[in-house]
C-alpha positions as CSV (number, residue, x, y, z in Angstrom):
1,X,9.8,-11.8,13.2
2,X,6.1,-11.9,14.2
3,X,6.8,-8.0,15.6
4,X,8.9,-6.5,13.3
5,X,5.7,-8.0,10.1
6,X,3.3,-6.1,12.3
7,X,5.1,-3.0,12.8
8,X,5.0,-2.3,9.2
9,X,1.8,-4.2,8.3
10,X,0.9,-1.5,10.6
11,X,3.4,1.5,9.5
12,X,1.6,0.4,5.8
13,X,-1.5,0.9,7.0
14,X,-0.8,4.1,8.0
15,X,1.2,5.6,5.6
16,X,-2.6,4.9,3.3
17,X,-5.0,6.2,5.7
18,X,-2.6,9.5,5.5
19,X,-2.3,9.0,1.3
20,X,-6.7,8.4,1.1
21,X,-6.5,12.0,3.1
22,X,-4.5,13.6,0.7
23,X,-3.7,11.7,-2.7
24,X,0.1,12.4,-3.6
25,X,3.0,10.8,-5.4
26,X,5.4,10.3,-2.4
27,X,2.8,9.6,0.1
28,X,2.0,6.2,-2.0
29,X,5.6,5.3,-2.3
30,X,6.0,5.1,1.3
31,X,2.8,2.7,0.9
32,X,4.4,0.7,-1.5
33,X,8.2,1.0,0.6
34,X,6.5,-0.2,3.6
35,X,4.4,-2.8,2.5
36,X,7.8,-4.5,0.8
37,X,9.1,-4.7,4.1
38,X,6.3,-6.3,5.7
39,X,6.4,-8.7,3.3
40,X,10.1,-8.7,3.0
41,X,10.2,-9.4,6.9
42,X,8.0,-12.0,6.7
43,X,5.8,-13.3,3.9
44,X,2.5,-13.1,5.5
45,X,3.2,-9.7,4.9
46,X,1.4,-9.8,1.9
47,X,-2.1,-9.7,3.3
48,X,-1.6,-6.2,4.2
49,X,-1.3,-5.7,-0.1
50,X,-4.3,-7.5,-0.3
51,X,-5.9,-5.5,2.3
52,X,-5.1,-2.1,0.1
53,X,-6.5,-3.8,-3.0
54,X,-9.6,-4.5,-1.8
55,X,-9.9,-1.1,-0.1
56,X,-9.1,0.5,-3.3
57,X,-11.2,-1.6,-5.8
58,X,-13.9,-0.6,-2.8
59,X,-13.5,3.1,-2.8
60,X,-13.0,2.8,-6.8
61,X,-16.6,1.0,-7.2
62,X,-18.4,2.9,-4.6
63,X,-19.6,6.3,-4.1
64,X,-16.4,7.9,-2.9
65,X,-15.0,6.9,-6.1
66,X,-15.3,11.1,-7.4
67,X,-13.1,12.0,-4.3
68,X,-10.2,10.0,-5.9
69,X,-9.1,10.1,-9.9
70,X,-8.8,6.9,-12.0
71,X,-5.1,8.4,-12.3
72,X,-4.3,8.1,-8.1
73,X,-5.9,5.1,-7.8
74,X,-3.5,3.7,-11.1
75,X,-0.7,5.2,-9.4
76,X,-0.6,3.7,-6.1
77,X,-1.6,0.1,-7.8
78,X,1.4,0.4,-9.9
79,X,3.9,1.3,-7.1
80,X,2.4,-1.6,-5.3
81,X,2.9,-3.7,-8.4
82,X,7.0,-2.5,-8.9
83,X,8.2,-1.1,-5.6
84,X,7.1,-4.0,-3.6
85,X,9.2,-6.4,-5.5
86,X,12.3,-3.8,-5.8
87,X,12.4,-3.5,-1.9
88,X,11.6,-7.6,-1.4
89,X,14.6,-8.2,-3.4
90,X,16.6,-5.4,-2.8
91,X,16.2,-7.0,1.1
């Protein structure tokens, strides 16, 4: 189980560093898909959630706050918030 947590703890990671590039609706629902199977796999997956919430409260508080709107930011918390759960028990 150990592999399969990391390979989308990692895919999660990903799929964000691509979505901070270029802020879109379907690039943070792959986020929020692939973070519910890390946790679904195995539920230390939830540190990588944790990881993007700190990351994004970061970015939201500091000065590369005006690169993102209060509207992205929103929107990816609130796929993370719904999605997560949908795909955790949809597992």
């Amino acid at each position: 189980n150990d592999i399969h947590v990391t390979f989308f703890y990692l895919l999660t990671v990903l799929f964000y560093l691509r979505w901070k590039e270029k802020p879109a609706f379907f690039s943070a629902l792959w986020v929020a898909v692939s973070a519910g199977l890390a946790v679904a796999t195995k539920w230390s997956g939830v540190f990588v959630i944790g990881l993007l919430f700190v990351d994004l409260i970061w970015g939201w508080l500091s000065q590369t706050a005006a690169r993102f709107q209060k509207k992205t930011i929103f929107s990816l918390l609130g796929l993370l918030t719904v999605v997560v759960p949908l795909v955790y028990l949809a597992s």
